[in-house]
C-alpha positions as a LaTeX table, in Angstrom:
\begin{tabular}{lrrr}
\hline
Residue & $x$ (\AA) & $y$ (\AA) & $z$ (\AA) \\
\hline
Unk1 & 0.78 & 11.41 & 23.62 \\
Unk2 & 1.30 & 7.34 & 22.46 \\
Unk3 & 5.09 & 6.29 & 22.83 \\
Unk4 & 6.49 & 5.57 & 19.37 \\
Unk5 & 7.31 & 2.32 & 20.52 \\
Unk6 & 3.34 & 0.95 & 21.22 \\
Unk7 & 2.04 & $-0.98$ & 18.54 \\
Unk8 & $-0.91$ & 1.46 & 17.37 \\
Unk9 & 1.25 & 4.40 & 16.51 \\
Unk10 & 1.09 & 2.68 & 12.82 \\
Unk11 & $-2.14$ & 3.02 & 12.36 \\
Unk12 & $-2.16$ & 6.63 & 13.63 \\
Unk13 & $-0.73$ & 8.58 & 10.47 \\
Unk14 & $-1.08$ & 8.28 & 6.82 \\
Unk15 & 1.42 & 9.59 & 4.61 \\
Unk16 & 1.21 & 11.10 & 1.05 \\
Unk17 & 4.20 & 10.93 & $-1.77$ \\
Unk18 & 5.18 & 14.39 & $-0.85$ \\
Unk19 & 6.55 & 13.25 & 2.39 \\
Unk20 & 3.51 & 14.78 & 4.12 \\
Unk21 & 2.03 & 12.94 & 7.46 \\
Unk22 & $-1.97$ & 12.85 & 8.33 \\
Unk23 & $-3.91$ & 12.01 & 11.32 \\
Unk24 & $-6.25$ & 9.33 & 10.33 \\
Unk25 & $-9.67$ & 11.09 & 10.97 \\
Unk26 & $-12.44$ & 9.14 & 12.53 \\
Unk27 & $-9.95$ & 7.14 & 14.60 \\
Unk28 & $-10.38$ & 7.21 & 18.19 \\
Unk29 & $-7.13$ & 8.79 & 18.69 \\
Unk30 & $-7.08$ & 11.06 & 15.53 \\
Unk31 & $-7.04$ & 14.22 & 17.87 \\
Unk32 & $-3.76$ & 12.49 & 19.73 \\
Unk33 & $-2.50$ & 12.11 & 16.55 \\
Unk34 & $-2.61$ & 15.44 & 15.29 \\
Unk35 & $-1.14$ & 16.87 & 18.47 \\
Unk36 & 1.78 & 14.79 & 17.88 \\
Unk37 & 2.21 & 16.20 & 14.51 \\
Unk38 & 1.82 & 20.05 & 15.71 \\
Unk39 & 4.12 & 19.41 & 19.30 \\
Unk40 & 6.51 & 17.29 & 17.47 \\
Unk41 & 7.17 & 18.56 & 14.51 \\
Unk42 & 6.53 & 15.75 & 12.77 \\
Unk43 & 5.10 & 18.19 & 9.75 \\
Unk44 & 8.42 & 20.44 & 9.49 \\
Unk45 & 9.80 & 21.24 & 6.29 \\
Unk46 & 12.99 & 18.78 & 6.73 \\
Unk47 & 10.79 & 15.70 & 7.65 \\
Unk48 & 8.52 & 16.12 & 4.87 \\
Unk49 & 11.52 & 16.11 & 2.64 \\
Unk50 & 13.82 & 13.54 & 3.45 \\
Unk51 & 10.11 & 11.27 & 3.49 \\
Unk52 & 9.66 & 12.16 & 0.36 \\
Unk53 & 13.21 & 11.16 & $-0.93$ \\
Unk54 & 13.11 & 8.32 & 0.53 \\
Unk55 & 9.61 & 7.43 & $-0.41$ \\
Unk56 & 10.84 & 8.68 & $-4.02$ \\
Unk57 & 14.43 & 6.51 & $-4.18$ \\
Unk58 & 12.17 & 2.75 & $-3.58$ \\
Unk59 & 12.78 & 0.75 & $-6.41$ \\
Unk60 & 8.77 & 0.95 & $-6.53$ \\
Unk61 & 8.80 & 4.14 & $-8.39$ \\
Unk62 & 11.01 & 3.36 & $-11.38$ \\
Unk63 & 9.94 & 2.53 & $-14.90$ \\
Unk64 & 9.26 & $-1.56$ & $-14.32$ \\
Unk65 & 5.30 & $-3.03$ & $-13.91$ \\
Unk66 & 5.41 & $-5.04$ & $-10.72$ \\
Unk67 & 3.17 & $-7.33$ & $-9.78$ \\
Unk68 & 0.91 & $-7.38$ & $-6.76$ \\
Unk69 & 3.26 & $-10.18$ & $-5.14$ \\
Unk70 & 6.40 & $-7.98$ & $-5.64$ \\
Unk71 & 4.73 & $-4.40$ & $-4.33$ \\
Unk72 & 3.89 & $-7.31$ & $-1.25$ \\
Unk73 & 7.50 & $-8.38$ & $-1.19$ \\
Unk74 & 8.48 & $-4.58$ & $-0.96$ \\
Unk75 & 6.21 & $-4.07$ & 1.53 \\
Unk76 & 7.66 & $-6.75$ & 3.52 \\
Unk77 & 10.96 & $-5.81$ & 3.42 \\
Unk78 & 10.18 & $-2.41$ & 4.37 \\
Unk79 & 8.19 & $-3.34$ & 7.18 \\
Unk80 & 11.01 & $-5.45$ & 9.14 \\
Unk81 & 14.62 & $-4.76$ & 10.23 \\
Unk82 & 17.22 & $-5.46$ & 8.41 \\
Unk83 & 20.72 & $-6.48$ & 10.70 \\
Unk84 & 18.16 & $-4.85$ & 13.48 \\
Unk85 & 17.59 & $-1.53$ & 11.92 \\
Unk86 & 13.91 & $-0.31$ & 9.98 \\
Unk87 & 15.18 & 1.54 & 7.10 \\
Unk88 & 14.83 & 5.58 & 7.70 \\
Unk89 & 11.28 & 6.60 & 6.88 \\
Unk90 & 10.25 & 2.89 & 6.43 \\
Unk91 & 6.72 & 3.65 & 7.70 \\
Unk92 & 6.09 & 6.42 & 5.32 \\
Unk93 & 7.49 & 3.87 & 2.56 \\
Unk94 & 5.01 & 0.94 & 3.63 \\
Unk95 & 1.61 & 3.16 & 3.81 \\
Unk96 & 2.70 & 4.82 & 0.49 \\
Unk97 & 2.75 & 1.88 & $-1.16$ \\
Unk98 & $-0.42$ & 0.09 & 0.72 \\
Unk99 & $-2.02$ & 3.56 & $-0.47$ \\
Unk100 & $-1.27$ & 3.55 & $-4.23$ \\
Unk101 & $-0.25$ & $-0.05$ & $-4.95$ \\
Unk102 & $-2.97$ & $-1.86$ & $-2.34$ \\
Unk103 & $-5.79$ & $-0.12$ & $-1.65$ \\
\hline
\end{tabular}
Protein backbone atom coordinates (compact mmCIF):
# COMPACT_ATOMS: atom_id res chain seq x y z
CA UNK A 1 0.00 0.00 0.00
CA UNK A 2 1.23 4.00 -0.82
CA UNK A 3 0.02 6.42 2.07
CA UNK A 4 -2.54 8.82 0.64
CA UNK A 5 -0.44 11.48 1.71
CA UNK A 6 2.88 10.61 -0.82
CA UNK A 7 2.92 12.57 -3.78
CA UNK A 8 2.39 9.66 -6.48
CA UNK A 9 -0.94 8.47 -5.21
CA UNK A 10 -2.27 11.10 -8.03
CA UNK A 11 -1.03 9.56 -10.64
CA UNK A 12 -2.20 6.12 -9.43
CA UNK A 13 -6.06 6.24 -10.37
CA UNK A 14 -8.05 7.60 -13.15
CA UNK A 15 -11.53 8.38 -12.73
CA UNK A 16 -14.53 8.27 -15.16
CA UNK A 17 -17.83 10.72 -14.96
CA UNK A 18 -19.68 7.96 -13.28
CA UNK A 19 -17.70 8.39 -10.18
CA UNK A 20 -15.82 5.19 -11.04
CA UNK A 21 -11.87 4.89 -10.01
CA UNK A 22 -9.14 2.90 -12.31
CA UNK A 23 -5.73 1.70 -11.75
CA UNK A 24 -3.63 3.23 -14.38
CA UNK A 25 -2.37 0.05 -16.24
CA UNK A 26 1.18 -0.11 -17.37
CA UNK A 27 2.29 1.93 -14.34
CA UNK A 28 4.77 0.44 -12.19
CA UNK A 29 2.50 0.39 -9.35
CA UNK A 30 -0.81 -0.37 -11.25
CA UNK A 31 -1.08 -3.79 -9.31
CA UNK A 32 -0.68 -1.55 -5.84
CA UNK A 33 -3.18 0.42 -7.14
CA UNK A 34 -5.77 -1.94 -7.75
CA UNK A 35 -5.30 -3.58 -4.38
CA UNK A 36 -6.08 -0.36 -2.88
CA UNK A 37 -9.25 -0.17 -4.74
CA UNK A 38 -10.40 -3.95 -3.81
CA UNK A 39 -8.97 -3.65 0.23
CA UNK A 40 -10.25 -0.20 0.51
CA UNK A 41 -13.20 0.06 -0.92
CA UNK A 42 -12.42 2.71 -2.85
CA UNK A 43 -14.94 1.11 -5.71
CA UNK A 44 -18.12 0.80 -3.27
CA UNK A 45 -21.35 1.85 -4.38
CA UNK A 46 -21.40 5.15 -2.01
CA UNK A 47 -17.94 6.41 -3.28
CA UNK A 48 -18.74 6.02 -6.78
CA UNK A 49 -21.77 8.13 -6.14
CA UNK A 50 -21.05 10.99 -4.17
CA UNK A 51 -17.80 11.21 -7.05
CA UNK A 52 -20.05 11.37 -9.43
CA UNK A 53 -22.22 14.21 -7.85
CA UNK A 54 -19.67 16.01 -7.20
CA UNK A 55 -17.91 15.52 -10.46
CA UNK A 56 -21.57 16.28 -11.92
CA UNK A 57 -22.38 19.72 -9.64
CA UNK A 58 -18.72 21.63 -11.24
CA UNK A 59 -19.75 24.54 -12.93
CA UNK A 60 -17.81 22.64 -15.88
CA UNK A 61 -20.78 20.66 -16.82
CA UNK A 62 -23.44 23.32 -17.35
CA UNK A 63 -24.67 24.75 -20.61
CA UNK A 64 -21.67 27.64 -21.11
CA UNK A 65 -18.49 26.96 -23.83
CA UNK A 66 -15.39 27.58 -21.77
CA UNK A 67 -12.33 28.15 -22.97
CA UNK A 68 -9.17 26.15 -22.54
CA UNK A 69 -7.83 28.94 -20.01
CA UNK A 70 -11.04 28.68 -17.86
CA UNK A 71 -11.29 24.52 -17.83
CA UNK A 72 -7.25 25.50 -16.61
CA UNK A 73 -8.55 27.96 -14.07
CA UNK A 74 -11.02 25.16 -12.83
CA UNK A 75 -8.50 22.87 -12.72
CA UNK A 76 -6.52 25.04 -10.56
CA UNK A 77 -8.86 25.75 -8.16
CA UNK A 78 -9.71 22.26 -7.74
CA UNK A 79 -6.34 21.18 -7.34
CA UNK A 80 -5.41 23.49 -4.18
CA UNK A 81 -7.02 24.13 -0.75
CA UNK A 82 -9.18 26.49 -0.18
CA UNK A 83 -9.01 28.08 3.81
CA UNK A 84 -6.77 24.64 4.02
CA UNK A 85 -9.30 22.18 2.87
CA UNK A 86 -9.26 20.22 -1.00
CA UNK A 87 -12.80 20.25 -1.87
CA UNK A 88 -14.47 16.54 -1.31
CA UNK A 89 -13.67 14.42 -4.35
CA UNK A 90 -11.35 17.19 -5.76
CA UNK A 91 -9.08 14.56 -7.37
CA UNK A 92 -11.81 12.82 -9.18
CA UNK A 93 -12.91 16.51 -10.31
CA UNK A 94 -9.28 17.47 -11.65
CA UNK A 95 -8.58 14.07 -13.76
CA UNK A 96 -12.21 14.32 -15.09
CA UNK A 97 -11.67 17.35 -16.47
CA UNK A 98 -7.79 16.79 -17.65
CA UNK A 99 -9.62 13.62 -19.28
CA UNK A 100 -12.43 15.27 -21.31
CA UNK A 101 -11.44 18.94 -21.42
CA UNK A 102 -7.32 18.34 -21.78
CA UNK A 103 -6.33 15.41 -23.17
Amino acid sequence: MISPTESEIETMFRYTLDGKIHSVSGKPNANIAQEMITHMGLDSFHLQRNRRKAIESTEIFDETDYSEEDIRDFIDYYSNKEDGVYVPYCMAIVDCFKTCFIE
